[in-house]
ROMARRO-230984 format. One line per field, with one value per residue (C-alpha): residue in three letters; x, y, z. Coordinates in pm, whole numbers, plus 50000, padded with zeros to 5 digits. Layout:
BEGIN
aa	(ALA,...)
x	(X,...)
y	(Y,...)
z	(Z,...)
END
This chain:
BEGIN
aa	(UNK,UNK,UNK,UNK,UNK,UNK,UNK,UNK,UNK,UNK,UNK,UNK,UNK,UNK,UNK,UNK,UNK,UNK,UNK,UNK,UNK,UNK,UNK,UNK,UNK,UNK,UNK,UNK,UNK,UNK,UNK,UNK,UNK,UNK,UNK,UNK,UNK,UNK,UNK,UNK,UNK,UNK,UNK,UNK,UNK,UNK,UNK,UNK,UNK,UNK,UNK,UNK,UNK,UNK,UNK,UNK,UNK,UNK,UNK,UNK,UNK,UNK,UNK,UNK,UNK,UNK,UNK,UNK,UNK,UNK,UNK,UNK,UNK,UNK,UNK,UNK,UNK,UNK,UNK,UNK,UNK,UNK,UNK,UNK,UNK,UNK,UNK,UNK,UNK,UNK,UNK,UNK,UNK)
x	(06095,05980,06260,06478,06260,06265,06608,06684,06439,06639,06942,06855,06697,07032,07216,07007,07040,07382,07494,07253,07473,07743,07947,08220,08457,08473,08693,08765,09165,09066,08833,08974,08653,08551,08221,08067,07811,07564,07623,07930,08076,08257,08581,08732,09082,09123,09074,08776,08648,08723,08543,08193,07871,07658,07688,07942,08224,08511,08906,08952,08721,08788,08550,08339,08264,07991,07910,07894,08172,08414,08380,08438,08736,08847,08834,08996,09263,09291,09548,09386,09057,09026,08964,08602,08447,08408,08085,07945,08281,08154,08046,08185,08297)
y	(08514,08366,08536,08323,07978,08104,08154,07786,07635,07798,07680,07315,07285,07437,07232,06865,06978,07041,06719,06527,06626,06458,06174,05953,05725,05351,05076,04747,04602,04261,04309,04621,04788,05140,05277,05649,05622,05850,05738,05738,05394,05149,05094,04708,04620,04303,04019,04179,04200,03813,03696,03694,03886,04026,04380,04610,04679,04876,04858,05223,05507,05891,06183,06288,06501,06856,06696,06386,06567,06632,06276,06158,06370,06251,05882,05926,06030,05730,05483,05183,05275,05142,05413,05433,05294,05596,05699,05482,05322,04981,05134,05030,05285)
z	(94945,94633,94442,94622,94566,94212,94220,94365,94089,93834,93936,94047,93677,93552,93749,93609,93266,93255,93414,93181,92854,92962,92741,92864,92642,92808,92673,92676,92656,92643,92286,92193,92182,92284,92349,92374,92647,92831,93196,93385,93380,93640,93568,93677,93579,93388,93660,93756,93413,93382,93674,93479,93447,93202,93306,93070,93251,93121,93171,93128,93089,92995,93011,93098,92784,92740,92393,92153,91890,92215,92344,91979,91917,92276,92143,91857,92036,92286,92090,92287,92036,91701,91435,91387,91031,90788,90712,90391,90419,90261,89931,89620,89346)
END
């Protein structure tokens, strides 16, 4: 018997932690932004997103993702997403 409760702790706390790494790519048509976030977004289509509110809400979303390098290889892919800024981009030689 408390093999088995063992067993269901294990797997429960497997279960949590897997689903806790997870990464989804949400944009935005009508600013042309995309975001990498850490919880699964809701997806509206444009009217929706027009009627007002302060919440985020996305027009399309893609993922979700085991890691942050798979989600950003994933956006980088979507052609609705702007390239991301290189990395010390805005220095000057």
């Amino acid at each position: 018997m408390k093999s088995l409760l063992l067993a269901g702790i294990v797997s429960v706390a497997f279960a949590t932690a897997t689903y806790a790494d997870q990464y989804w790519v949400a944009g935005d048509r009508s600013t042309g932004k995309c975001n990498i976030v850490t919880s699964q977004p809701v997806t509206f289509s444009l009217p929706a997103y027009d009627s007002g509110g302060s919440e985020y809400k996305t027009s399309f979303t893609s993922g979700p993702y085991r890691s942050l390098d798979d989600a950003k290889l994933a956006r980088s892919g979507i052609s609705s997403c702007p390239p991301e800024p290189e990395p010390g981009g805005d220095k000057k030689d």
